[in-house]
C-alpha positions as CSV (number, residue, x, y, z in Angstrom):
1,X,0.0,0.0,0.0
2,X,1.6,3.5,-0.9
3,X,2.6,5.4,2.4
4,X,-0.6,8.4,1.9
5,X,-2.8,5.4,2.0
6,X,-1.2,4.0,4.9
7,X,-1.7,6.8,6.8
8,X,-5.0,7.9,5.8
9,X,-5.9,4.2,6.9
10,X,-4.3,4.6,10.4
11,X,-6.1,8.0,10.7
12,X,-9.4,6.2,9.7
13,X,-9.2,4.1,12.2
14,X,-8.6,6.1,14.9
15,X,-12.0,7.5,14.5
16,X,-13.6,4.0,12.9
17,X,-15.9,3.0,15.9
18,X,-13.9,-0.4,17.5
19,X,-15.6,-3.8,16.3
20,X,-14.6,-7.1,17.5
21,X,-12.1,-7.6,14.2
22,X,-10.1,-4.4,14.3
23,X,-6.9,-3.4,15.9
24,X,-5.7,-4.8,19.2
25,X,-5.9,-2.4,22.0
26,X,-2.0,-1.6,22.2
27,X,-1.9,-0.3,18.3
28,X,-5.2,2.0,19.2
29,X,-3.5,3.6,22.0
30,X,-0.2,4.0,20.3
31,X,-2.3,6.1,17.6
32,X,-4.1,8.3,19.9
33,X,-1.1,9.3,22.0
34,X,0.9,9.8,18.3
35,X,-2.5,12.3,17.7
36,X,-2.2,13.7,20.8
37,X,1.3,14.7,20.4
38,X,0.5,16.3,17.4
39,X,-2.4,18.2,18.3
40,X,0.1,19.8,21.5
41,X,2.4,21.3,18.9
42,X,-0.3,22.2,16.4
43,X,-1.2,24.3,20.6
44,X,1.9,25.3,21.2
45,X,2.9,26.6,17.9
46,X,-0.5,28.7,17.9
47,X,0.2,30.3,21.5
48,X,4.4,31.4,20.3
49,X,2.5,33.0,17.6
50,X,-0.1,34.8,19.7
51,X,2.4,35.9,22.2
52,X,4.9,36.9,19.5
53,X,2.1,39.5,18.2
54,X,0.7,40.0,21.6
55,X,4.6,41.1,22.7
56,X,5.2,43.4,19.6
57,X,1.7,45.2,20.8
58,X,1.9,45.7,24.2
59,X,6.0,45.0,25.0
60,X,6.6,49.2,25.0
61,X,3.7,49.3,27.4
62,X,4.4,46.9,29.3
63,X,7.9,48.5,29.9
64,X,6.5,52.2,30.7
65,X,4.7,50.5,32.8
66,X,7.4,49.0,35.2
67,X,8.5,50.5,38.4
68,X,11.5,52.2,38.1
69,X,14.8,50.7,39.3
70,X,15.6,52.8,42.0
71,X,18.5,52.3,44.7
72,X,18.7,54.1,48.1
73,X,22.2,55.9,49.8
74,X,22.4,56.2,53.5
75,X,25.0,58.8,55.5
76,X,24.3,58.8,59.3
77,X,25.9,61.3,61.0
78,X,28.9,59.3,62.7
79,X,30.0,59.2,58.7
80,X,29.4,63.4,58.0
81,X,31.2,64.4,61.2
82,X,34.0,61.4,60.8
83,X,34.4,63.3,57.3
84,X,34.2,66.9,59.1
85,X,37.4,65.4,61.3
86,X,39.2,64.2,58.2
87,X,39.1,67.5,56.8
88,X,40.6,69.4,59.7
89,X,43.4,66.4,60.5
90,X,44.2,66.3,56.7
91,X,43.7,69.7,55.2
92,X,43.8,73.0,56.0
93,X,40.3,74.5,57.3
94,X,37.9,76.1,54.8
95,X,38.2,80.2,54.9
96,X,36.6,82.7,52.9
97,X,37.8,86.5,51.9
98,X,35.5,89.4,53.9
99,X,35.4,91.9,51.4
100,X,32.3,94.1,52.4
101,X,31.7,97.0,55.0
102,X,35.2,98.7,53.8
103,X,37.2,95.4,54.8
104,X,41.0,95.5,53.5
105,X,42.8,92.4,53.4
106,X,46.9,93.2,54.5
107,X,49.7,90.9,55.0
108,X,49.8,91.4,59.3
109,X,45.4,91.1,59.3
110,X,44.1,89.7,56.0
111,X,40.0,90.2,56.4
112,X,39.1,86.4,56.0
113,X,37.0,84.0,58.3
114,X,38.6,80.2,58.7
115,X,36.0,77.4,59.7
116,X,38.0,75.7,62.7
117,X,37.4,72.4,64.6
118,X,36.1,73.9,68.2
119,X,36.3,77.5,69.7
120,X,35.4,77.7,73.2
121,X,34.1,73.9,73.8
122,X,31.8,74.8,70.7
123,X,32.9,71.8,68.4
124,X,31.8,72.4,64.4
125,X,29.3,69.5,63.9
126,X,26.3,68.1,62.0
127,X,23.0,67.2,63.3
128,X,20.1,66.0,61.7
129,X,16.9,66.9,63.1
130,X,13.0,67.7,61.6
131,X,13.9,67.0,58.4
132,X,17.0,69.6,58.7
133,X,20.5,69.8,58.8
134,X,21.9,71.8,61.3
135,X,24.7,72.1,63.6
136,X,27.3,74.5,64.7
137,X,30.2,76.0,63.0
138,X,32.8,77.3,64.5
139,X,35.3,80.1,63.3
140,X,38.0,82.2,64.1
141,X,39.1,85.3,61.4
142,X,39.9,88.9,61.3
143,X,38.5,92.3,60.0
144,X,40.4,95.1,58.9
145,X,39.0,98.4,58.6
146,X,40.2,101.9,58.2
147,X,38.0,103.0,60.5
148,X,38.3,100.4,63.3
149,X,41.6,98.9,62.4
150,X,42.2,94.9,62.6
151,X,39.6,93.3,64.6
152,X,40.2,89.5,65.5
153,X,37.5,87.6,66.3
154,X,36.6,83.7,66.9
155,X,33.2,82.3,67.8
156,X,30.3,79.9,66.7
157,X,27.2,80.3,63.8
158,X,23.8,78.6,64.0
159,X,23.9,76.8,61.0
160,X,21.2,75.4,58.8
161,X,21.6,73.3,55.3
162,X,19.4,72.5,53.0
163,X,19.0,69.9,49.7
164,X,17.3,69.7,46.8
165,X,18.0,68.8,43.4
166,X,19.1,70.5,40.8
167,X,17.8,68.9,37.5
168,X,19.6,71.9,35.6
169,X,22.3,71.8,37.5
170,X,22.2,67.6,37.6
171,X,23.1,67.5,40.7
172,X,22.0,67.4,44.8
173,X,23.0,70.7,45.9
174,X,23.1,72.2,49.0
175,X,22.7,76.0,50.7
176,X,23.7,77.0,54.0
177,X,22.1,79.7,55.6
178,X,23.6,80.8,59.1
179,X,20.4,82.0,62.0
180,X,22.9,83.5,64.7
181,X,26.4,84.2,65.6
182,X,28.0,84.4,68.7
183,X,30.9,85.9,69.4
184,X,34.1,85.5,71.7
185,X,35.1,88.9,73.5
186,X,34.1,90.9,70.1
187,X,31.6,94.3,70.7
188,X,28.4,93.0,70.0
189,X,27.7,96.0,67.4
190,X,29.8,93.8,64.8
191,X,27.3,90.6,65.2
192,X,25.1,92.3,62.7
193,X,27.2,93.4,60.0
194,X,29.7,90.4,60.9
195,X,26.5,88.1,59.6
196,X,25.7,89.7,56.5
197,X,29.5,89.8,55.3
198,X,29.7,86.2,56.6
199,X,26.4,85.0,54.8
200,X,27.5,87.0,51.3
201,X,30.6,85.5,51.4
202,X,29.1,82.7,51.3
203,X,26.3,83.0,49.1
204,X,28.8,84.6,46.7
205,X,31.7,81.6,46.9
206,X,30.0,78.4,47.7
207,X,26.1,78.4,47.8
208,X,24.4,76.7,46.2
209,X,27.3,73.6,46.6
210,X,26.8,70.4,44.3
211,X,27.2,67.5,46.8
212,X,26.5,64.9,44.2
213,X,25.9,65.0,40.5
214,X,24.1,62.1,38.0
215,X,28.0,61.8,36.6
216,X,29.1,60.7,40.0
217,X,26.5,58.3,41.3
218,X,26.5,57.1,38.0
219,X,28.8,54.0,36.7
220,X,29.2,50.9,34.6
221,X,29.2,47.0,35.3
222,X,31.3,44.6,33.1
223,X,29.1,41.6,32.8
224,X,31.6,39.1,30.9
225,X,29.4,35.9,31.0
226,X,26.6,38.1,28.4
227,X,29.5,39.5,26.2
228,X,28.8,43.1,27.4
229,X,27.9,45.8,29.9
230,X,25.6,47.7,31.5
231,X,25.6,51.7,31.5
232,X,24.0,52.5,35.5
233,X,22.6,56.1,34.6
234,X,21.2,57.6,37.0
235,X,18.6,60.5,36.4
236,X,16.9,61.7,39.1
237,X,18.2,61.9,43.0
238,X,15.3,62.4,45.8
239,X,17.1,63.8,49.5
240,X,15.4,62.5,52.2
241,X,16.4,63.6,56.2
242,X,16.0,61.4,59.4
243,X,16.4,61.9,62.4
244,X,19.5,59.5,62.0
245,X,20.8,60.7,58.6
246,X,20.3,61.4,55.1
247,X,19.1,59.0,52.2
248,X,19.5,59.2,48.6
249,X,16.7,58.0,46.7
250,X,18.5,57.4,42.9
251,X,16.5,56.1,40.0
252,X,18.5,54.6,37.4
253,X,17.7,53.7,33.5
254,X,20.1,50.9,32.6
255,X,21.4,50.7,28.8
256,X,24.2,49.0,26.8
257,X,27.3,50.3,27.6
């Protein structure tokens, strides 16, 4: 018998109702599981080809969809006032030029204010508290006028920070604003203008200050085993203050890098 008509007759009987001369028992069941078999990849061929169309719809929606991958940064303050040490063991402390109110800058009293470790049992610090920064900053500098000649001076500021971020500038930045000043064996008609000059110099030098840019909390992973890497980008940065430090909130996009 040609092979078609062989196989037309095996499906023929697979559906022929069973009579006392047909096909043992073990030949029927061989034919139906063969069917079955065939039937699951006639199944599984349909469903790749619905979910191949059903992915090419909806995959881009599917994607906006997704939570963003975001990763979270936490500084207590042990770590900020560790760093605060490091600076003043390592480097020299941070000053800034007073050039306002007449001040004149020589070689024997240059008109300048120098952030110092402590001054008077007042220790420089940082202290998170309300969903603030704050803390104590204490200083030591000079002021030389024409009018009053050099004035030395030394004391603390009330000092209050605060973040945000910058998408224009890319970056977490912070501003300090100083409440009060106190100081050390000075005439108490400078703690006004002392203030201002101390503020603008500030305002003028260093605020705002970028504590962290996308660029640096951004970086790339080698993944050897998939031929490649991964580009970490990061594109947005949300501060958050506890009572028992600060937190970074980074979302990241990752791409072939």
């Amino acid at each position: 018998m040609p092979r078609n008509g062989l196989l037309r007759g095996r499906y023929l009987m697979l559906i022929k109702p069973k009579t006392s001369g047909g096909e043992p028992p073990s030949r029927l069941r061989s034919l139906t599981a063969c069917t079955l078999v065939i039937a699951a990849f006639l199944l599984i061929g349909l469903s790749t080809a619905a979910a191949g169309q059903e992915s090419n719809a909806t995959r881009n929606r599917r994607w906006s969809n997704a939570p963003a991958a975001e990763a979270t940064i936490a500084v207590n303050e042990q770590f900020l006032n560790s760093f605060l040490t490091a600076i003043f063991d390592n480097l020299k402390g941070p000053s800034m030029p007073l050039t306002m109110g007449g001040a004149s800058s020589t070689a024997e009293c240059p008109s300048e204010i120098r952030l110092k470790r402590e001054v008077e049992g007042v220790r420089t610090a940082v202290h998170f508290e309300n969903g603030r920064i704050t803390g104590p900053l204490a200083f030591a500098g000079a002021y030389s006028s024409s009018l009053m000649g050099c004035i030395e001076f030394s004391g603390w500021a009330d000092s209050e920070v605060n973040l945000d971020f910058d998408q224009t500038r890319r970056a977490v930045v912070a501003r300090f604003r100083l409440r009060e000043i106190h100081l050390n064996n000075t005439p108490a008609v400078l703690n006004g203008p002392l203030l201002n000059m101390v503020q603008s110099a500030i305002d003028r030098r260093y605020n705002p200050v970028d504590l962290f840019t996308l660029e640096q909390l951004s970086t790339r992973v080698n993944i050897q085993p998939a031929g490649g890497a991964l580009q970490l980008r990061a594109t947005q940065v949300r501060p958050e203050i506890t009572p028992g430090g600060l937190t970074l909130h980074i979302t990241y996009e990752f791409v072939k890098g």
